[in-house]
DSSP file (Angstrom, degrees, kcal/mol; ACC not computed):
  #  RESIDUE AA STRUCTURE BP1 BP2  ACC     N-H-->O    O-->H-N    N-H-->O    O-->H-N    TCO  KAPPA ALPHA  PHI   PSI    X-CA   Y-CA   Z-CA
    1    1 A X              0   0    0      0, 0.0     2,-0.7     0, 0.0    36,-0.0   0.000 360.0 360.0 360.0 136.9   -3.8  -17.9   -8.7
    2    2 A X        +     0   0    0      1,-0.2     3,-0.1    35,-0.0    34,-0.0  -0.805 360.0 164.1 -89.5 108.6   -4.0  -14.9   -7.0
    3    3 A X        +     0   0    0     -2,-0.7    35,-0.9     1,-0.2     2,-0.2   0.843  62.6  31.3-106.6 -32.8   -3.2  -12.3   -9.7
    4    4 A X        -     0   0    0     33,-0.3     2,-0.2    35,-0.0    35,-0.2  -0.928  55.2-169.8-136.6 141.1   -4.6   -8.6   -7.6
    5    5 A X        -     0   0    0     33,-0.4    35,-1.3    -2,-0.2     2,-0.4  -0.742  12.6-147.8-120.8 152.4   -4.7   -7.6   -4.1
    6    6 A X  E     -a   40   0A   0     -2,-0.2     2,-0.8    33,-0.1    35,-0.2  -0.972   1.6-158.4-133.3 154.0   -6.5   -4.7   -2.9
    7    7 A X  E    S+a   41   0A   0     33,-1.1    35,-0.9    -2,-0.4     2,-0.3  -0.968  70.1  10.6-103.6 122.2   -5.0   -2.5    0.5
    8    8 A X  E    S-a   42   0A   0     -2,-0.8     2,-0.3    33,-0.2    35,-0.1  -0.731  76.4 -96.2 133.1-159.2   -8.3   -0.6    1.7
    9    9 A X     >  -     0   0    0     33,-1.3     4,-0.6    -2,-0.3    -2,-0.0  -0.998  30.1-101.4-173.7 171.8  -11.9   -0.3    1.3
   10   10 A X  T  4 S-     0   0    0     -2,-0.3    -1,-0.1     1,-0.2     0, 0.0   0.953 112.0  -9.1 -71.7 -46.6  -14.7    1.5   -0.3
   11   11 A X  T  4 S+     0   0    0     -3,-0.1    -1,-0.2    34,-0.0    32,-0.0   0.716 126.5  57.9-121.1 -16.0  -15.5    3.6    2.7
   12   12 A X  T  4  +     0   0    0      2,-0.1     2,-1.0    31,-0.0    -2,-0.1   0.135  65.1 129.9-104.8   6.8  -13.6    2.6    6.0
   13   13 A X     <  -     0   0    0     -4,-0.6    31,-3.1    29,-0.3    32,-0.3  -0.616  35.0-176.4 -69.2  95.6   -9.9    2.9    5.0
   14   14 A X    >>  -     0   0    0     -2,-1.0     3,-5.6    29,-0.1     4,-0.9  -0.724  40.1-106.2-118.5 177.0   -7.9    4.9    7.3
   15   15 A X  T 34 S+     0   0    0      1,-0.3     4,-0.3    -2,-0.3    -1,-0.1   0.360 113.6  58.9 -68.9  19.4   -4.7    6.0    7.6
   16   16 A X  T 3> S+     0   0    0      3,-0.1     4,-0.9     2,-0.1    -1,-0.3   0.654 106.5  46.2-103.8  -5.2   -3.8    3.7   10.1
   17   17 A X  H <> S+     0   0    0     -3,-5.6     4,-2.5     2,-0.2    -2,-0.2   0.839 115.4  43.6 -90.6 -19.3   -4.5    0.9    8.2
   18   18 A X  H  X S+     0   0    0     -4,-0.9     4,-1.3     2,-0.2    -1,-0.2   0.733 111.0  58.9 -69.7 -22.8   -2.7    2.3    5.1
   19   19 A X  H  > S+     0   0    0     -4,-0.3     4,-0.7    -5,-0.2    -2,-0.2   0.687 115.8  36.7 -93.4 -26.6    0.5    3.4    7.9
   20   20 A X  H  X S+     0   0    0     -4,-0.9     4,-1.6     2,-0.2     5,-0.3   0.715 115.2  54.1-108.0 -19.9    0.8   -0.7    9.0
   21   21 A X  H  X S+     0   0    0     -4,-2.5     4,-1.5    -5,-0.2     5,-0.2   0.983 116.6  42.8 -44.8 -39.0    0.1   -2.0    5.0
   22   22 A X  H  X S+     0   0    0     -4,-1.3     4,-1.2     1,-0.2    -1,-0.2   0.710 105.6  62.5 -83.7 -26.8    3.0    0.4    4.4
   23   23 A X  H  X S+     0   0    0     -4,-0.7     4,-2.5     2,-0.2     5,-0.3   0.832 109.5  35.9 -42.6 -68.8    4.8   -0.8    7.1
   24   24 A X  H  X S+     0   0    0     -4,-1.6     4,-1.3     2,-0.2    -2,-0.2   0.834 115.7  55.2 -70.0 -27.7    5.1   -4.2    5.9
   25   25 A X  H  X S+     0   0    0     -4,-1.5     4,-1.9    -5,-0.3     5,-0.4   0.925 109.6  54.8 -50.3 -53.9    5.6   -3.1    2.1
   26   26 A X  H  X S+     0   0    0     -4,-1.2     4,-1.0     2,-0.2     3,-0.4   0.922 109.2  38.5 -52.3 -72.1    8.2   -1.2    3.7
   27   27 A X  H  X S+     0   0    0     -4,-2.5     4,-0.7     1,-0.3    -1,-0.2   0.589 116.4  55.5 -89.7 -13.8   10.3   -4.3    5.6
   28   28 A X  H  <>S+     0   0    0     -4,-1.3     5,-1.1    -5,-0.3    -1,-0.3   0.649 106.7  47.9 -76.5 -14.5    9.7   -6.6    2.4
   29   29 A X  H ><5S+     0   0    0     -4,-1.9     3,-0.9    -3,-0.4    -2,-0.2   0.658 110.8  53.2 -88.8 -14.3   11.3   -4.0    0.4
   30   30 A X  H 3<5S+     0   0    0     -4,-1.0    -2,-0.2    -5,-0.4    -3,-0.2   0.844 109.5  53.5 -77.6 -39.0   14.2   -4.0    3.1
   31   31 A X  T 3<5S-     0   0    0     -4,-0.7    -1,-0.2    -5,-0.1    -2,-0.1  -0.032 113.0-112.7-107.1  23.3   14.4   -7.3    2.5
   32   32 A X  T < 5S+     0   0    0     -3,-0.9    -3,-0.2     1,-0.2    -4,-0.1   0.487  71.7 151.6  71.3  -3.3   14.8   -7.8   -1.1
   33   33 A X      < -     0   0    0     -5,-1.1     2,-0.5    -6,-0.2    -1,-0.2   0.011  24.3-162.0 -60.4 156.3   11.2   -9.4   -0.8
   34   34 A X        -     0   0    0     -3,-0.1    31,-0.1    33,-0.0    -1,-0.1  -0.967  19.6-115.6-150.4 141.9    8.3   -9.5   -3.6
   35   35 A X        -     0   0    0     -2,-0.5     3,-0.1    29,-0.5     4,-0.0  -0.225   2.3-163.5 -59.2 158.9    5.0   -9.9   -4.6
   36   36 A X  S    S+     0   0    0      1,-0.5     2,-0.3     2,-0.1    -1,-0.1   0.309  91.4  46.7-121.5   7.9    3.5  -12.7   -6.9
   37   37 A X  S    S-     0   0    0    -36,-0.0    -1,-0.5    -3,-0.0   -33,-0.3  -0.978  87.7-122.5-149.0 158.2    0.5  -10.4   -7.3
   38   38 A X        -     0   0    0    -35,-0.9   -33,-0.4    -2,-0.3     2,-0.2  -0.286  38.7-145.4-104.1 163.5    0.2   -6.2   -8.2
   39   39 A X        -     0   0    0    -35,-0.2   -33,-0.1    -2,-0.1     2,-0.1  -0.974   8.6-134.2-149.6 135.7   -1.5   -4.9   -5.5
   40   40 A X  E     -a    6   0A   0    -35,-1.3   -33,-1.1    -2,-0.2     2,-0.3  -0.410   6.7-153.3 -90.8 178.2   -4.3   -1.8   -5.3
   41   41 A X  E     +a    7   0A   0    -35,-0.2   -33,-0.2    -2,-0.1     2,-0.1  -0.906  19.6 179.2-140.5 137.9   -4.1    0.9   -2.5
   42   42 A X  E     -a    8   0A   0    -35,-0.9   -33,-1.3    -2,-0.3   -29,-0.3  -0.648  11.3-161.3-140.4  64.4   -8.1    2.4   -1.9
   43   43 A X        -     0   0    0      1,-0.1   -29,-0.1   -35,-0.1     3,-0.1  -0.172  18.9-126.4 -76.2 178.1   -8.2    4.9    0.6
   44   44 A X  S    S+     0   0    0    -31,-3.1     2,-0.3     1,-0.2    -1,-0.1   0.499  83.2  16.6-100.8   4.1  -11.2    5.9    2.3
   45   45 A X  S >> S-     0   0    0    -32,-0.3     3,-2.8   -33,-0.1     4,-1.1  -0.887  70.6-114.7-169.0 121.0  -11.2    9.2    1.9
   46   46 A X  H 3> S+     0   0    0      1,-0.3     4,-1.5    -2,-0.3    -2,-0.1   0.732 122.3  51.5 -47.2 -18.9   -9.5   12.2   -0.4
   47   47 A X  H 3> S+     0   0    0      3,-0.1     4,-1.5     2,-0.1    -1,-0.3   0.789 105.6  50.1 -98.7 -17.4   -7.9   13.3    3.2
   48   48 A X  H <> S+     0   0    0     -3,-2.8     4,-2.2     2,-0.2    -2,-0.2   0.949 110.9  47.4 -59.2 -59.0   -6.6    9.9    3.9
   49   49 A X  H  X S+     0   0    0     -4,-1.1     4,-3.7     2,-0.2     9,-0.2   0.933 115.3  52.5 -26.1 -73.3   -4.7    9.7    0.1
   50   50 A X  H >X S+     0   0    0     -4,-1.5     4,-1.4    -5,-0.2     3,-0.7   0.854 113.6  37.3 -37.7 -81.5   -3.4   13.4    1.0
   51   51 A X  H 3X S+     0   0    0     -4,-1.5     4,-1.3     1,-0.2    -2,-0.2   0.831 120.9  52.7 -80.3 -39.5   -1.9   12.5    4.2
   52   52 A X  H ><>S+     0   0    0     -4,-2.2     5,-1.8     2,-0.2     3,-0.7   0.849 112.0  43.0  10.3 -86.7   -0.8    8.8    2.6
   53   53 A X  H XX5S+     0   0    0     -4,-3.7     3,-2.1    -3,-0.7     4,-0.7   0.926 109.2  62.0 -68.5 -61.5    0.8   10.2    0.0
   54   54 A X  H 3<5S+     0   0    0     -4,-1.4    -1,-0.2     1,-0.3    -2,-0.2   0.430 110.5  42.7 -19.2 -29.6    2.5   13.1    2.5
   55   55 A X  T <<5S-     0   0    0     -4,-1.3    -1,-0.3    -3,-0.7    -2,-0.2   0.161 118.5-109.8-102.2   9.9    4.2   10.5    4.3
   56   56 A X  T <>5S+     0   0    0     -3,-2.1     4,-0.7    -5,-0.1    -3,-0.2   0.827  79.4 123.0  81.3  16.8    5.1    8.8    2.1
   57   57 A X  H  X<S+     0   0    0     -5,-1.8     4,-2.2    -4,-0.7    -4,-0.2   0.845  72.9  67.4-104.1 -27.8    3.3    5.6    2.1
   58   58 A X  H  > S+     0   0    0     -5,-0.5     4,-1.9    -6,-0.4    -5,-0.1   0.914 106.9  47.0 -67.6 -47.3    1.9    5.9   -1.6
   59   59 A X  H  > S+     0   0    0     -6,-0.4     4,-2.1     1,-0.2     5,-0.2   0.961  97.8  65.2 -53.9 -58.0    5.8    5.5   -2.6
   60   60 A X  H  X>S+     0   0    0     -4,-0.7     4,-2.1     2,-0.2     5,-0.6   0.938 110.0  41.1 -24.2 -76.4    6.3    2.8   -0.5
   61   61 A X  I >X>S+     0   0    0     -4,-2.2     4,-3.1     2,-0.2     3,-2.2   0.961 108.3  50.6 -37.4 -86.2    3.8    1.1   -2.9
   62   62 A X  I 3X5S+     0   0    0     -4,-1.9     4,-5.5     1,-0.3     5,-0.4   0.648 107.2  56.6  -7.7 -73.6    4.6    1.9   -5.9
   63   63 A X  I 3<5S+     0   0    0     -4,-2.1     4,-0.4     1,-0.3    -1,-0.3   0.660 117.0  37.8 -35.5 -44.2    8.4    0.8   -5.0
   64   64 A X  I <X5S+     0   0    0     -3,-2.2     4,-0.5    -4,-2.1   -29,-0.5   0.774 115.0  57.0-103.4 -30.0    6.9   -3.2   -4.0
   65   65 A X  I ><<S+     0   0    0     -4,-3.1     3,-1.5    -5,-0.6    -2,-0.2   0.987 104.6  53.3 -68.8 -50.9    4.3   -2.9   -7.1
   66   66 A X  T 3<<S+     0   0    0     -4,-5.5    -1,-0.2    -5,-0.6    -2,-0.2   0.752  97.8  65.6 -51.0 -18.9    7.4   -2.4   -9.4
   67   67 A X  T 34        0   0    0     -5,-0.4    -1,-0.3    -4,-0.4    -2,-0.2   0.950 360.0 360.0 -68.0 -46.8    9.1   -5.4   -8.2
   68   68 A X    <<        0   0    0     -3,-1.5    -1,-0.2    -4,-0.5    -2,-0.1   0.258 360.0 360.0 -69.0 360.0    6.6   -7.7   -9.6
């Protein structure tokens, strides 16, 4: 049983991979859709997080982690 997920990586998480995680977070929250496991978000960098979170993508989480 899968219990934790993580989106990212210790050093090589960029914001395009956090801009198509969010993407699909996004059209499973559109679709009444859910996790069966909480999920981490690890970006790769303190300017990746910033622009993340600026767009919106950190909400986006949150919003599909709170479903579970």
């Amino acid at each position: 049983k899968i219990e934790w997920g993580l989106i990212g990586s210790c050093t090589n998480s960029s914001y395009e991979d956090l801009s198509r995680a969010s993407s699909i977070a996004d059209q499973a929250l559109n679709k009444n859709l859910s996790t069966k496991a909480f999920f981490g978000i690890n970006p790769g960098s303190e300017q990746v997080r910033y622009t993340a979170e600026r767009d919106g993508f950190l909400d986006i989480f949150e919003k599909f982690n709170a479903l579970k």
